[in-house]
Residue frames relative to the residue before (quaternion, step in Angstrom):
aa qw qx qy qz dx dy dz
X 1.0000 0.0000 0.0000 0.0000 0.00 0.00 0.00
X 0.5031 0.6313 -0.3798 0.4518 3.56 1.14 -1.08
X 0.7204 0.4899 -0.1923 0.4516 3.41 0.31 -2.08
X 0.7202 0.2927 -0.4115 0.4758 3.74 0.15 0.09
X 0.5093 0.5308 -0.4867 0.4712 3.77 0.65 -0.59
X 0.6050 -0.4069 0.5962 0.3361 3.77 0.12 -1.00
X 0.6925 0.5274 -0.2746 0.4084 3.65 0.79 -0.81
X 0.1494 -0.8752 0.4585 -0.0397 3.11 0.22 1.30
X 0.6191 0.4934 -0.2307 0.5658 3.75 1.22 -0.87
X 0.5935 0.5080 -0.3053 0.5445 3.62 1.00 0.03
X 0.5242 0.7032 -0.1910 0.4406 3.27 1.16 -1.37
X 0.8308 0.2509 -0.0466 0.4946 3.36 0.76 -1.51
X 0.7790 0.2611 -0.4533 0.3457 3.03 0.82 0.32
X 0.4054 0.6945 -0.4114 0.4291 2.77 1.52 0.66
X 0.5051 0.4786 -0.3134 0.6462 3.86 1.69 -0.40
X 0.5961 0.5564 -0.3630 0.4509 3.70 0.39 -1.10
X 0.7688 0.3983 -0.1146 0.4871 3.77 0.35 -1.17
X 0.6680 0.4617 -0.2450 0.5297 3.38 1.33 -0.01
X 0.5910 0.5360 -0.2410 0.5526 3.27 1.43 -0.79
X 0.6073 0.3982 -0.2356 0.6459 3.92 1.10 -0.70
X 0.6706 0.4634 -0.3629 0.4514 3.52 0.30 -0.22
X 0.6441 0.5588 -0.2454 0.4612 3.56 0.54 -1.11
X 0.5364 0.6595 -0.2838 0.4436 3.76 1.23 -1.53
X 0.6985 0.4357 -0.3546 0.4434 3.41 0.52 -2.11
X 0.8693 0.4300 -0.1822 0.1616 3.34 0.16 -1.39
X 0.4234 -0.7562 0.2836 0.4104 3.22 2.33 0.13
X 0.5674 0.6480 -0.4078 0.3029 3.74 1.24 0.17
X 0.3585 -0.8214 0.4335 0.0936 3.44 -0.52 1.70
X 0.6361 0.5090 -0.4166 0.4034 3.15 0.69 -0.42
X 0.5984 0.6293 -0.3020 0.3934 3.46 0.75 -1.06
X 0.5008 0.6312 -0.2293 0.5460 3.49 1.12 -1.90
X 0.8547 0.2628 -0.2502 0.3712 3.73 -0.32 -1.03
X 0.3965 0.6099 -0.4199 0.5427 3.77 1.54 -0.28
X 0.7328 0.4372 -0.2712 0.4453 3.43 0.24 -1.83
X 0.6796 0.5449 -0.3215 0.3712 4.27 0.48 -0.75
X 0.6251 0.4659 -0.2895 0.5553 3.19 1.42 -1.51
X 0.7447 0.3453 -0.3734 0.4322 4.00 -0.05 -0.78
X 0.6122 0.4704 -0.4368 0.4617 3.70 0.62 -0.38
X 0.3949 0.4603 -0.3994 0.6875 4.29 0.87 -0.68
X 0.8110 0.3295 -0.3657 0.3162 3.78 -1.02 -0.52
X 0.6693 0.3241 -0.4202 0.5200 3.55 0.66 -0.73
X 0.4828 0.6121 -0.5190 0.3505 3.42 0.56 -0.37
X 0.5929 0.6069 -0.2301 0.4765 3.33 0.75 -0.66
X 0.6176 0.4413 -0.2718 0.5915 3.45 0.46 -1.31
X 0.6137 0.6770 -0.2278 0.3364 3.15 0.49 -1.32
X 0.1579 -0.7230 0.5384 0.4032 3.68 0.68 -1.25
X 0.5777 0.6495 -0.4335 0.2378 3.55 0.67 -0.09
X 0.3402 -0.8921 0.2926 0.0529 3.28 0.71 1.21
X 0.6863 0.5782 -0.1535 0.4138 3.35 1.74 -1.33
X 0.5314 0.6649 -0.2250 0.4742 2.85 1.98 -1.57
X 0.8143 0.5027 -0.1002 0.2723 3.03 0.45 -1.21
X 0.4307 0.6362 -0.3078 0.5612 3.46 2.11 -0.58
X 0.7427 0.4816 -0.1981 0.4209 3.60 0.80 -1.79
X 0.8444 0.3118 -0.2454 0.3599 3.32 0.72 -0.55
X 0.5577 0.5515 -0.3248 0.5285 3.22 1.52 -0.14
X 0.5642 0.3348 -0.4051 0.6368 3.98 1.24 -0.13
X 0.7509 0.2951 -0.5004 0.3141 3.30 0.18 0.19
X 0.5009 0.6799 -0.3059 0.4397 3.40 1.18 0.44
X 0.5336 0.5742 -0.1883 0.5916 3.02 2.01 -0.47
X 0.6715 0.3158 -0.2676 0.6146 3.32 0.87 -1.02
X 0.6322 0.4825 -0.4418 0.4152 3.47 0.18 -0.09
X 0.5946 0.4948 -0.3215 0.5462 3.97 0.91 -0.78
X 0.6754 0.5141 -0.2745 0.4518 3.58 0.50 -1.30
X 0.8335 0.2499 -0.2998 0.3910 3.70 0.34 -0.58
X 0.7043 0.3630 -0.2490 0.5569 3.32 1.19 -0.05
X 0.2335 -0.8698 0.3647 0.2364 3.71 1.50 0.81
X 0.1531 0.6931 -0.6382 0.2981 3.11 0.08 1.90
X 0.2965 -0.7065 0.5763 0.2844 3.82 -0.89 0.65
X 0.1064 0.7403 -0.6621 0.0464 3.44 -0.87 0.07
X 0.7209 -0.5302 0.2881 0.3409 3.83 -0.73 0.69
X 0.0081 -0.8250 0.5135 0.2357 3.61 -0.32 0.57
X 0.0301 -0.7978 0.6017 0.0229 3.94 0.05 1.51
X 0.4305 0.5301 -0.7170 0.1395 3.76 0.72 0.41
């Protein structure tokens, strides 16, 4: 919701707080949702670097726990 308004610092910690949430609760699928949209705003975002690191680690995260999730690196 953030990420369409424009509000992008909300956005992320609104992925951030999902991403730590998901962890506690051990639910992977969610986790790799929460990596892939948080890699994308990064994007929107311009932050190009952010987005490399967290979107390969979304990869390795899909890959060991064979979940698909978009590869946009």
């Amino acid at each position: 919701m953030y990420t369409k308004l424009g509000k992008f610092l909300e956005a992320e910690q609104d992925f951030m707080n999902a991403i730590s949430i998901h962890k506690q609760m051990g639910e992977r699928v969610g986790l790799g949702m929460a990596y892939h949209k948080l890699g994308a705003l990064y994007i929107l975002m311009d932050q190009y670097d952010k987005a490399k690191e967290i979107l390969t680690e979304g990869m390795r995260f899909s890959k060991e726990y064979n979940i698909v999730i978009y590869n946009i690196l």
